[in-house]
C-alpha positions as CSV (number, residue, x, y, z in Angstrom):
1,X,106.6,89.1,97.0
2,X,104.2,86.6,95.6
3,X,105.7,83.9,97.3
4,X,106.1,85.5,100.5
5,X,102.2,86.1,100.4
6,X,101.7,82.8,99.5
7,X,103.7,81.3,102.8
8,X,101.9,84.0,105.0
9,X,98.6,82.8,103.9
10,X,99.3,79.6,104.8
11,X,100.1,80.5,108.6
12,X,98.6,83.5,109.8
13,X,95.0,84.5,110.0
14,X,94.0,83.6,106.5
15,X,94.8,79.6,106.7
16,X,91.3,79.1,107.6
17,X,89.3,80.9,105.1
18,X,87.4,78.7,103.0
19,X,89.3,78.5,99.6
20,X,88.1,77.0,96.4
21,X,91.4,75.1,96.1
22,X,94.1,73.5,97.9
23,X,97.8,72.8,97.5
24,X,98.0,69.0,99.3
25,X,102.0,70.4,100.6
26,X,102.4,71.9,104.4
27,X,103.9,74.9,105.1
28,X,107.3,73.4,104.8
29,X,107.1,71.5,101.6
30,X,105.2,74.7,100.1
31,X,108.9,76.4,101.5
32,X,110.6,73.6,99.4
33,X,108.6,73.8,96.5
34,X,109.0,77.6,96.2
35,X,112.6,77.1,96.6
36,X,114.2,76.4,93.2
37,X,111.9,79.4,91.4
38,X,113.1,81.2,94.0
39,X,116.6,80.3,93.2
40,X,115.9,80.6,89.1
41,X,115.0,84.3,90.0
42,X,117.3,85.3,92.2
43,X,120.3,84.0,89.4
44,X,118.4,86.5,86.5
45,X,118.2,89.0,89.0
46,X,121.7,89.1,89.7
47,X,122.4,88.9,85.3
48,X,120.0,91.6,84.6
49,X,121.2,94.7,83.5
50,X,120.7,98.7,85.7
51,X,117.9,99.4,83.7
52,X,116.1,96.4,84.5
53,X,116.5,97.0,88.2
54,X,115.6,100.7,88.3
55,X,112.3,99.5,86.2
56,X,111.7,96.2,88.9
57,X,112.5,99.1,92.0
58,X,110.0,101.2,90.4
59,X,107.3,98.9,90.3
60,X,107.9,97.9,93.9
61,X,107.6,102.0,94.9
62,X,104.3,102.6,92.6
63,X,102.8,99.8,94.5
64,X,103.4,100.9,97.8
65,X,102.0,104.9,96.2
66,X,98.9,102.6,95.9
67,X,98.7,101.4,98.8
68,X,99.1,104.6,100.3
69,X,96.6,105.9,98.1
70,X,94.0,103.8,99.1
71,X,94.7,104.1,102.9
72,X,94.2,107.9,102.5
73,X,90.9,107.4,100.6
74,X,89.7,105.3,102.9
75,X,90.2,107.8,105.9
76,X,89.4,110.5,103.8
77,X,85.8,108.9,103.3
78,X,86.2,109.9,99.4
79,X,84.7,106.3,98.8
80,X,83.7,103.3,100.7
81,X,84.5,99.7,100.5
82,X,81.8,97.2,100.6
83,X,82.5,93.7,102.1
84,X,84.1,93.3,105.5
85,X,87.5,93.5,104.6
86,X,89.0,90.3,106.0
87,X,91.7,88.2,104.4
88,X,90.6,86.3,101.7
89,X,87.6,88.6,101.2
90,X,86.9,90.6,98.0
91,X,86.1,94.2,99.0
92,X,84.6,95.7,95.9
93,X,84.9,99.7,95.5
94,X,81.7,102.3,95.5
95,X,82.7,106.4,94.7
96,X,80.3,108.4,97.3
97,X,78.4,110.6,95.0
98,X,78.1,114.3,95.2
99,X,75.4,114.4,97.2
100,X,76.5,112.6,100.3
């Protein structure tokens, strides 16, 4: 999933916000370079045993509860989100008190 993010970064929205650092590769070469870690994890992947997949699956769901999560707290106004919220931009989390 990392390395998905990292390619979409790259070509959407977010490849113009100002980044303290830069990969000298385009898009493709960053495609090529991704390519054989891509290749090593797929092959221990494929030798790893049930458990290790049910544990990796697992992850993957509790990340999208997360998500979920914090879509629902954000329409549910239990909290609000400081910073505009773009790509590339830290949004930094503020519990509303009890008297709001």
């Amino acid at each position: 999933m990392e390395f998905a993010a990292f390619i979409k970064l790259r070509m959407g929205k977010g490849a113009s916000v100002h980044r303290p650092f830069m990969i000298p590769l385009s898009t493709a070469g960053c495609c090529l370079m991704l390519t054989p870690a891509t290749g090593f994890l797929l092959v221990m992947m494929a030798l790893a045993s049930w458990q290790t997949w049910v544990v990796c699956f697992g992850m993957i769901a509790g990340g999208g509860l997360v998500a979920v999560g914090v879509k629902g707290t954000k329409e549910a106004r239990w909290c609000d989100y400081e910073g505009e919220g773009g790509e590339g931009e830290e949004q930094r989390l503020r519990w509303r008190s009890e008297g709001k």
